[in-house]
C-alpha positions as CSV (number, residue, x, y, z in Angstrom):
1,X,48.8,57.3,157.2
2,X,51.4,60.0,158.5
3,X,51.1,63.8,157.5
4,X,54.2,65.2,156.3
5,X,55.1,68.5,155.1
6,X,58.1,69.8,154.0
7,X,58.9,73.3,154.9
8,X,62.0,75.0,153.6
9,X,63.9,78.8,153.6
10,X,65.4,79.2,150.4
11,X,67.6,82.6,149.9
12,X,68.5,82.1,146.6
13,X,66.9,78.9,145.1
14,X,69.0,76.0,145.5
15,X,67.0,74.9,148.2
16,X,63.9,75.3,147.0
17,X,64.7,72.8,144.1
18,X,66.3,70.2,146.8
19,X,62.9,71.2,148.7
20,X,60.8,70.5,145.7
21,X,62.6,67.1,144.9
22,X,61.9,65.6,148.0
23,X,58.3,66.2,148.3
24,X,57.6,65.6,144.9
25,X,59.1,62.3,145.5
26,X,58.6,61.7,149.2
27,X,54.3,63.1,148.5
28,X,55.1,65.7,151.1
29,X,53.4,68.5,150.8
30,X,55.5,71.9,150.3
31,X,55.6,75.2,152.5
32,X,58.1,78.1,151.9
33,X,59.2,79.9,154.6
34,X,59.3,83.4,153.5
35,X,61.7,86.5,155.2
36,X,59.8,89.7,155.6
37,X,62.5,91.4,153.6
38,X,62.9,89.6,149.9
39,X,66.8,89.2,149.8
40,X,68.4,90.8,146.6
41,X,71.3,89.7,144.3
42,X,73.5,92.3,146.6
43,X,72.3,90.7,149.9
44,X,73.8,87.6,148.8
45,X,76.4,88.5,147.6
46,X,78.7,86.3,149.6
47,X,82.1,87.8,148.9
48,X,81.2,91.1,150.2
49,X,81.8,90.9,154.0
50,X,79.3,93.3,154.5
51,X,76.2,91.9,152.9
52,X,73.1,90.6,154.7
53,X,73.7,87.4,153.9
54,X,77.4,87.0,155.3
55,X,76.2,89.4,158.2
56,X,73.8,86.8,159.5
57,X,75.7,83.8,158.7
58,X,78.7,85.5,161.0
59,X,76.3,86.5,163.4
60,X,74.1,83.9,165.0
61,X,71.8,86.5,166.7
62,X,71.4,87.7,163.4
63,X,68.9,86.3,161.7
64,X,66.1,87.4,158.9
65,X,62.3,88.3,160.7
66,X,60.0,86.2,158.4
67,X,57.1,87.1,157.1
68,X,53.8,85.7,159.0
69,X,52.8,82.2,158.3
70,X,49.7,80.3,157.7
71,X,51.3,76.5,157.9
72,X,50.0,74.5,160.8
73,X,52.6,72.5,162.0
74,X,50.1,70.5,164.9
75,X,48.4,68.9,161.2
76,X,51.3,67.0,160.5
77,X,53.1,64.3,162.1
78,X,56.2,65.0,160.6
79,X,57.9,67.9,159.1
80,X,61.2,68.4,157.4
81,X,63.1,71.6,157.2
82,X,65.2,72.6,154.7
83,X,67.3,76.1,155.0
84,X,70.8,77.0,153.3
């Protein structure tokens, strides 16, 4: 049987429910891939030019440290990532 997991980044929760859908339907199991620094409703604020999250999205060197993970990727034979 293959080992799937589905890990997925998820700024402000739209891809967490897309995440959730697929292994709840797929029987993936779930990881979240957490940034060190929690965004807040400011960060994502995507009209402001200056927030975080338009920073890094302009940016390609620019991108969110995450926080330390415990998900062993060589367990699985497949993994799907989901990000924004």
């Amino acid at each position: 049987m293959v080992k799937k997991l589905v890990a997925y980044f998820s700024a402000s929760g739209v891809t967490k429910k897309v995440a959730e859908m697929i292994s709840e339907v797929s029987g993936c199991e779930l990881y979240e891939i957490k940034p060190k620094q929690a965004y807040t409703k400011a960060d994502l604020n995507w009209m402001d030019k200056n927030s975080r999250s338009s920073v890094e999205m302009k940016d390609k060197t620019s991108r969110p440290e995450i926080k330390p993970t415990d998900a062993k990727a060589a367990d699985y034979d497949e993994i799907l990532i989901g990000f924004p």
